[in-house]
MIFIRO-940333 format. One line per 2 residues: their letters; for each residue x, y, z of C-alpha. Coordinates in steps of 0.2 Angstrom, whole numbers, plus 5000, padded with zeros to 4 digits. Last residue first. Example, Ala and Ser with C-alpha at 12.3 -4.5 7.8 and 13.67 -1.06 7.14 Angstrom:
SA> 5068:4995:5036 ~ 5062:4978:5039
//
This chain:
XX> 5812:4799:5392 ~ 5818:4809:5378
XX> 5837:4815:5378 ~ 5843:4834:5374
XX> 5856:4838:5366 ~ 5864:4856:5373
XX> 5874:4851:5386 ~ 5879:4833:5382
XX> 5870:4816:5382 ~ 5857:4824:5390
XX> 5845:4818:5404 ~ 5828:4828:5409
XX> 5821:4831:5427 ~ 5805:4840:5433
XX> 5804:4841:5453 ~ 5789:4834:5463
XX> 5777:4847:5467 ~ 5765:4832:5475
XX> 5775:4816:5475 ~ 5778:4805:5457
XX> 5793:4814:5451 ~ 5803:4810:5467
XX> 5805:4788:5461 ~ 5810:4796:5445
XX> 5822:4807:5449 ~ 5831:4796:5462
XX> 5830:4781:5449 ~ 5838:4794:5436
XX> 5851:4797:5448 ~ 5857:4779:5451
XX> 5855:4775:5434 ~ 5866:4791:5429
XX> 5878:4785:5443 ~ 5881:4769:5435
XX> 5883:4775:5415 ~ 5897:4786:5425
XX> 5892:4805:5426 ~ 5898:4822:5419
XX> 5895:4816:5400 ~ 5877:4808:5402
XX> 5871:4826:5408 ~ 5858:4824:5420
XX> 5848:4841:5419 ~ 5837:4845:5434
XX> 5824:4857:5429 ~ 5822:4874:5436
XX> 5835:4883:5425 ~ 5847:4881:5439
XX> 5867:4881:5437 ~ 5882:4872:5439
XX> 5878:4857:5449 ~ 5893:4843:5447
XX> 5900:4844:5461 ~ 5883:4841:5470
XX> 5880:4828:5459 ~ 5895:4819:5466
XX> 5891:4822:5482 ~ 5872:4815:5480
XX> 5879:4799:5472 ~ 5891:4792:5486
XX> 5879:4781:5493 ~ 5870:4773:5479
XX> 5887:4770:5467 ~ 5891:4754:5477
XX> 5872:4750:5471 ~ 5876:4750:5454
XX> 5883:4734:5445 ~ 5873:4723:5456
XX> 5857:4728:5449 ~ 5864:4720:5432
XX> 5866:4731:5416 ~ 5858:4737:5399
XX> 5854:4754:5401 ~ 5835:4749:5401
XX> 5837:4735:5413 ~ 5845:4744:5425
XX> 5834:4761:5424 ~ 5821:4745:5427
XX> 5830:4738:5442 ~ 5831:4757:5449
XX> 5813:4759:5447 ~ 5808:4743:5459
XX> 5822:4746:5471 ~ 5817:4764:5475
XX> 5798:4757:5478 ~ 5804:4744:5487
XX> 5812:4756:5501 ~ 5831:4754:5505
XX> 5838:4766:5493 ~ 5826:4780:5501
XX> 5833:4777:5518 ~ 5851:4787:5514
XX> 5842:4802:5508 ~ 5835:4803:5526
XX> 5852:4802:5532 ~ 5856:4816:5519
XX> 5842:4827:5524 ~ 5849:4830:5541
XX> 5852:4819:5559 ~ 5855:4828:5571
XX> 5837:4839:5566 ~ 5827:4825:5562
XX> 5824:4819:5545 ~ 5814:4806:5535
XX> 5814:4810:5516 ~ 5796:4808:5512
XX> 5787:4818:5525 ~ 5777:4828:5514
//
């Protein structure tokens, strides 16, 4: 689809590091902001180092993404949950849910 930009020096993770950058990112990561209750400026250091830290983090595949609140700063959750959202609107984009805990689920 051509969303993430890549080349093959480069990878998928340079391409990730573009998406912050687009209007569209900033747009839903002001309103995950807004709804968590913080500033725009209380995130963006998080923006770089978010993809390794989920990575950690990724213990198993039911074929949604699972944000659980307890793994993650209130930052990186925003951070992610922009990521989500902003993917969720491309063809085959993947599904996404966030729970405080395993097993409570959260409704968005």
């Amino acid at each position: 689809m051509k969303k993430i930009m890549t080349d093959r020096e480069s990878g998928v993770q340079d391409g990730l590091d573009v998406l912050p950058k687009t209007l569209e990112f900033i747009q839903i990561l002001q309103q995950e902001v807004t709804v968590r209750g913080f500033q725009l400026e209380a995130v963006t250091e998080y923006i770089p180092s978010i993809s390794c830290e989920a990575s950690k983090r990724a213990l198993s595949n039911d074929f949604i993404i699972t944000i659980y609140k307890e793994e993650h700063t209130v930052e990186e959750c925003a951070v992610l949950a922009a990521f989500l959202r902003m993917q969720r609107e491309w063809a085959h984009g993947l599904q996404w849910r966030e729970r405080e805990r395993r097993g409570r689920e959260l409704n968005h």
